[in-house]
C-alpha positions in Angstrom: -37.5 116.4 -50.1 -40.9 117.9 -50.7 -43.9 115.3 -50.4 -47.4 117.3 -51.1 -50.7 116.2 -50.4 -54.1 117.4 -52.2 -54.2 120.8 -52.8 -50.6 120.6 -52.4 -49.7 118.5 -54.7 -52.2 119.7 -57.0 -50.4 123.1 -56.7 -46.8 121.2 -58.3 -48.0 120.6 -61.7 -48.9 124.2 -61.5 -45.9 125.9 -61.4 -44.5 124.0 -63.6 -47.5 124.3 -66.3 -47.6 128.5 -65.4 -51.3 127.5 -66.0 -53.7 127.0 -62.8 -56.2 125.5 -65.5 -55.0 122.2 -65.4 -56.6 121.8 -61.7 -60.5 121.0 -62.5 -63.5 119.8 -60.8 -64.1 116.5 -59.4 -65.7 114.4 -57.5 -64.5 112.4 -54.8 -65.1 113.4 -51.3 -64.8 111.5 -48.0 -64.2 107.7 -49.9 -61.5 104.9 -49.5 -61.2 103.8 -53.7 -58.3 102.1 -55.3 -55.4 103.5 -57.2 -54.9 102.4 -61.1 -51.2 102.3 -61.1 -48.7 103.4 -64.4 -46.2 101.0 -65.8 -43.4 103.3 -64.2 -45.2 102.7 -60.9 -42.3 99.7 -60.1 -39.5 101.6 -61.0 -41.4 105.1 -58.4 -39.1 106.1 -55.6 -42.2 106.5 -53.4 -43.2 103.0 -53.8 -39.7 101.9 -53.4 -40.5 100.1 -49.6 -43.7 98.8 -50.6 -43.7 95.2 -51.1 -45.8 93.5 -53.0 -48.3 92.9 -51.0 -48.2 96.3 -50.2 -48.8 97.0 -53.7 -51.5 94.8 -54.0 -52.9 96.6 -51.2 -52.9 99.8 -53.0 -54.2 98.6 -55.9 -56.7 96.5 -55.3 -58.1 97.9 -52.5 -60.1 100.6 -51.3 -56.6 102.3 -49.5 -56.2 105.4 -50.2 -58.1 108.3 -48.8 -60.2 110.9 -51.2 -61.2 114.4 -49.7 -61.1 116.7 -52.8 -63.4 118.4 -55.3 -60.5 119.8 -57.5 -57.7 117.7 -59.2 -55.6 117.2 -62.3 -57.9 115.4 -64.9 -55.9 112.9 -67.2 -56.6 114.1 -70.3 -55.6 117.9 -69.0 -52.4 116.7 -67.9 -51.8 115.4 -71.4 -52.4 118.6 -72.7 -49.0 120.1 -70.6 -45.9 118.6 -72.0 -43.8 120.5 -70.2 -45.4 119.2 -66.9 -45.0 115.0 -68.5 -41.5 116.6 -69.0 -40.9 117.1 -65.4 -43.2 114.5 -63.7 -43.8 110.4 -63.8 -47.7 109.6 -62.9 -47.2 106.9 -60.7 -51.1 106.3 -60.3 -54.7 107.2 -61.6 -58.1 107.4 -59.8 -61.6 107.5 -60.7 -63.8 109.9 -59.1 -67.5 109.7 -58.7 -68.4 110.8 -62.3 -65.9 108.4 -63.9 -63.6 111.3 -64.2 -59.9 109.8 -64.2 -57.6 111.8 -62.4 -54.0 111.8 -61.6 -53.3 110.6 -58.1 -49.8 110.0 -57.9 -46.9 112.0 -59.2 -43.3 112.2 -58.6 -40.2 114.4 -60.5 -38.0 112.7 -62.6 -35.0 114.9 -61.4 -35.6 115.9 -57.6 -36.7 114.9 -54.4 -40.3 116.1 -55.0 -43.3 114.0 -54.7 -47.2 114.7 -54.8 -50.3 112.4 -53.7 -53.9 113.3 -54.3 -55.1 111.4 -51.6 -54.4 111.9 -47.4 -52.5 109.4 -45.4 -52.2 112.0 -42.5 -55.5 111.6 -41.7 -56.3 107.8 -41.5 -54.0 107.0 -38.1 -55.9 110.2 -36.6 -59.8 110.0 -37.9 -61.9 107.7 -36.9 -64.8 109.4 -37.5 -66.3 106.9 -40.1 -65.1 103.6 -38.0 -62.7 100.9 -38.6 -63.3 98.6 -41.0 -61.4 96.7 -43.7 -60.7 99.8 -45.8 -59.1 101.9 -43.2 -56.4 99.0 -41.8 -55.1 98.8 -45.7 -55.2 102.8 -45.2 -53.1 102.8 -42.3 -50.8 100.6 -44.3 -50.6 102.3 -46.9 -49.9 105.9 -44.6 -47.4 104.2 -42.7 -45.6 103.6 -46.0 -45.8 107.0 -47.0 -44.5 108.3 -43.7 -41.4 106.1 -43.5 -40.8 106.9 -47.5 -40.8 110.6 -46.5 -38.8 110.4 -43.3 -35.7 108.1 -45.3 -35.6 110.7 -47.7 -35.8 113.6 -45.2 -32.8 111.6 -44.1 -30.8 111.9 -46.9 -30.6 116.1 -46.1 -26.7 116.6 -44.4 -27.9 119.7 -43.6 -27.5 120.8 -39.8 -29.3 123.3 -37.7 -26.9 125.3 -35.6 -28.4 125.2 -32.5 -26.2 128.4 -30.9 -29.0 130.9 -33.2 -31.5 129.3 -30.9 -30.0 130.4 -27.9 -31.1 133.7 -26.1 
């Protein structure tokens, strides 16, 4: 599986567009906001082990974490077929300027998923405190983490340890 974050994930549409610009500005630096989630958002592998609770969560509160300045506008997205072609939007955000942006994508065909937002960092930063917004964070990361590691899983691939060996 391949699960990107920011610039990352940004960088997915991208290859599959041959056209680096769909990635715009934006606005939406160090902030907890909600997610607007698509109508295919229920049937979304990555939100497969949410409940919905844990959906509620995400989209009703302030749970995922924003760090970027660049991401895939809504309207440029639409512009790309080939990239619709390829990838559900599981969820939209709004940045600072109103700007809607794509914060959720997955493939349709593959193991390959892409967040705007950073669930790494919430069990690891507490540099703004811990308050309401960063214990549905955690949750949310949590969910994200285990989602990756089942699919990660699902790889019957081995390493042959004896290459290791001096």
């Amino acid at each position: 599986p391949l699960f990107a974050i920011c610039f990352g994930y940004q960088t997915l549409p991208v290859f599959i567009a041959l056209n680096d610009t769909l990635i715009q500005d934006t606005n939406c630096v160090k902030k907890y906001i909600k997610v607007n989630l698509t109508s295919y958002a229920n049937r979304s592998k990555l939100l497969s082990n949410f409940s919905q609770k844990e959906i509620d969560i995400l989209s009703h509160t302030n749970s995922t974490y924003q760090l970027h300045v660049k991401g895939i506008l809504k309207e440029r997205y639409q512009m790309f077929p080939n990239v619709s072609d390829f990838y559900e939007v599981i969820s939209y955000g709004t940045d600072d300027n109103g700007n809607v942006f794509i914060n959720a994508i997955e493939s349709k065909d593959y193991p390959i998923y892409g967040i705007q937002y950073h669930p790494e960092v919430i069990p690891f930063s507490r540099k703004e405190g811990f308050h309401e917004n960063t214990k549905n964070a955690l949750i949310i990361s949590q969910l994200h983490s285990l989602f990756f590691i089942s699919e990660a899983y699902k790889n019957k691939n081995q390493i042959d340890h004896e290459e290791f060996k001096n």
